[in-house]
Each structure stands twice: as C-alpha cells, then as structure tokens.
C-alpha positions as CSV (number, residue, x, y, z in Angstrom):
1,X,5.4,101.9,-95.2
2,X,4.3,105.4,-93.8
3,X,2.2,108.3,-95.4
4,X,1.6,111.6,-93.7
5,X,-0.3,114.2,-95.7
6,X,-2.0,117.9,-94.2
7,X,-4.8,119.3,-95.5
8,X,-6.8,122.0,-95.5
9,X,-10.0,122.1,-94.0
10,X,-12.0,123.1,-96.9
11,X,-14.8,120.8,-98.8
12,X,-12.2,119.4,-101.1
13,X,-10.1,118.0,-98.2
14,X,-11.6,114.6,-98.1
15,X,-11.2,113.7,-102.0
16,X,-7.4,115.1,-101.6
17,X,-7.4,112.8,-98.9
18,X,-8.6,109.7,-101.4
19,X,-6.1,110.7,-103.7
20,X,-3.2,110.9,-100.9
21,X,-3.9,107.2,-99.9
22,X,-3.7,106.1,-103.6
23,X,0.2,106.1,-102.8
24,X,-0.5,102.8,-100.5
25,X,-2.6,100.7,-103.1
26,X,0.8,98.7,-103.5
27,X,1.3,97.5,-100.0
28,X,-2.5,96.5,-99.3
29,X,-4.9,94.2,-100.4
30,X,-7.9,95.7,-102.4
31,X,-10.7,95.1,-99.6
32,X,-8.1,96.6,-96.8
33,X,-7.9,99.6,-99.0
34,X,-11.1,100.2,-99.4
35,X,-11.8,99.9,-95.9
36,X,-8.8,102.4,-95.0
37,X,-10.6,104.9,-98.0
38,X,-14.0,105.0,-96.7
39,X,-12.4,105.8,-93.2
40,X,-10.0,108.7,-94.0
41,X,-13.0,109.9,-96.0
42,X,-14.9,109.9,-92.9
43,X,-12.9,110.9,-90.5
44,X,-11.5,113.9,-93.4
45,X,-15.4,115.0,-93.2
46,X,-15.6,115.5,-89.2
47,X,-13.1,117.3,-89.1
48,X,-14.3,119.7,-92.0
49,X,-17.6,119.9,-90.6
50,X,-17.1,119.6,-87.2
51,X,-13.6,120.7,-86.2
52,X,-11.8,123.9,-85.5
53,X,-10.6,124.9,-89.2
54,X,-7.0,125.4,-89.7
55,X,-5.1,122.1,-90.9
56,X,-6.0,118.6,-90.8
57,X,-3.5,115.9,-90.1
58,X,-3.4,112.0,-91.4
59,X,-1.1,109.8,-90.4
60,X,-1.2,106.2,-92.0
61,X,1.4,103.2,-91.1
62,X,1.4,99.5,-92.8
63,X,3.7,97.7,-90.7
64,X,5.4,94.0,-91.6
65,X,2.2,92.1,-90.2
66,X,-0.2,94.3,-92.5
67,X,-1.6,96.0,-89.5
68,X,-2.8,99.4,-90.6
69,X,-2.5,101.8,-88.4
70,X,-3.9,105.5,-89.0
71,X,-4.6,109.2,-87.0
72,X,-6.6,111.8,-87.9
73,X,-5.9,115.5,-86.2
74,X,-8.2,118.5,-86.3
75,X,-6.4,120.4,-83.2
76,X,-9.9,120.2,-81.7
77,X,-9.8,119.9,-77.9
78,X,-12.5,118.3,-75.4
79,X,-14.0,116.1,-77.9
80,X,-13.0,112.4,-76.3
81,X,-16.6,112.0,-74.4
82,X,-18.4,113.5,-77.2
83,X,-17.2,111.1,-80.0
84,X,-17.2,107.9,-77.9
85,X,-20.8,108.8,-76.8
86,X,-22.0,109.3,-80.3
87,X,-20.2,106.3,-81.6
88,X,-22.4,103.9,-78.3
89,X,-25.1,105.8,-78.8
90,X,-25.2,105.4,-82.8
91,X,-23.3,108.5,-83.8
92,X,-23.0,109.7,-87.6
93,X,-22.3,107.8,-90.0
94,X,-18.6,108.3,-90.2
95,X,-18.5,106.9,-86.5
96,X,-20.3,103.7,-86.8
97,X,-18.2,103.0,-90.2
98,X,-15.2,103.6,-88.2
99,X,-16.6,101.5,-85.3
100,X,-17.6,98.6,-87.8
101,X,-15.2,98.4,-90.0
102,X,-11.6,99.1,-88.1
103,X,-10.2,96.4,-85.5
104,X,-9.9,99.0,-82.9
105,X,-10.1,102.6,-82.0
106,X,-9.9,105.5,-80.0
107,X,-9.8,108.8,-79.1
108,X,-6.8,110.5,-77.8
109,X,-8.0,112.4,-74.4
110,X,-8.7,115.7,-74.3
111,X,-8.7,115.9,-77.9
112,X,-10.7,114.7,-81.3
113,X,-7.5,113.3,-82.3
114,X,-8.8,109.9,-84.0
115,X,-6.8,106.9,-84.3
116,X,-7.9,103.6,-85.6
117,X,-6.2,100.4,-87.1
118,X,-7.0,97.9,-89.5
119,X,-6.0,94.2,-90.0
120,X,-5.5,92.4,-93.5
121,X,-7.6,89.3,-93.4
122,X,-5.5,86.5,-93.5
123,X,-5.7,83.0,-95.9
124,X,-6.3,80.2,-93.7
C-alpha cells in the first residue's frame, strides 16, 4: 500500500499530515501506527520550522513484510551533516524520536530529504 500527500508549509501542515496517514490505519497494527504518526508529525514540523517554505513532500510505503517505509522532502539542500550531527549529538526532539523509534534512517546527501522505516513487531 502506498500514500503520497504534499503540503504546504504552513503551521497546519503537520495535523493535515495526521489526517493523511489515517488512510493506512487498515494495513497496520495500532502501535506501528502510532509510531509512523508521531514521526510524520515530526518530521512535518522540521520542515515547517526549519525548511525552505514552498511544498512539503511525504511519501509512505507498507510493503508485504509490513516494513514501513517513509520520505519526508522540504527541497532544502546541504542539510545531510547538520541533521545527522544533531541527531549524535542529541538533536531536537523530532530527531531523537525518529532515531529511537524507526529501525533505520537517513538522510539523502546534499539534501534534508528524510527517509526512515519501520518494522511491525512480529508474534513469536
């Protein structure tokens, strides 16, 4: 299942964003949802805050496995050192949920293009 959504980058961006992802409450479990919410929200923020203005870009994928895969885009350029620093150094908020909570993540170089994914815990 994919979801793609722009938005501005205005203060209302990031609860547009929480009600974009409502779309993919079917194909996750609760606690991966949540997870995937307060991340988007985060990452949403940045770029409001932080980011060049113009259009925001999310980009969420739940493949077979329920591996969740999602990008964030500001357009902002030269911010690969800058986030990973703050994120080892302690960062915001935003980047230390984003550190904690997803499986893995990155930044796209040369860019504050943000991707992340997510893994649905699995019943052993």
């Amino acid at each position: 299942m994919d979801l793609a959504f722009d938005l501005p980058a205005e203060p209302a961006a990031p609860t547009q964003a929480r009600i974009a992802l409502l779309a993919l409450t079917p194909a996750l479990v609760p606690r991966v949802f949540e997870d995937l919410r307060l991340i988007i929200t985060e990452l949403v923020t940045n770029s409001v805050r932080y980011g060049p203005g113009g259009t925001i870009r999310v980009e969420i994928t739940v493949d077979d496995e329920k591996t969740v895969r999602g990008e964030v885009r500001d357009g902002g350029e030269d911010g690969t050192v800058e986030i990973r620093e703050a994120a080892e150094d302690g960062g915001g908020l935003g980047l230390r949920i984003l550190d904690s909570m997803s499986h893995r993540w990155g930044v796209y170089e040369g860019s504050t293009h943000v991707w992340f994914e997510l893994r649905t815990p699995t019943a052993d």
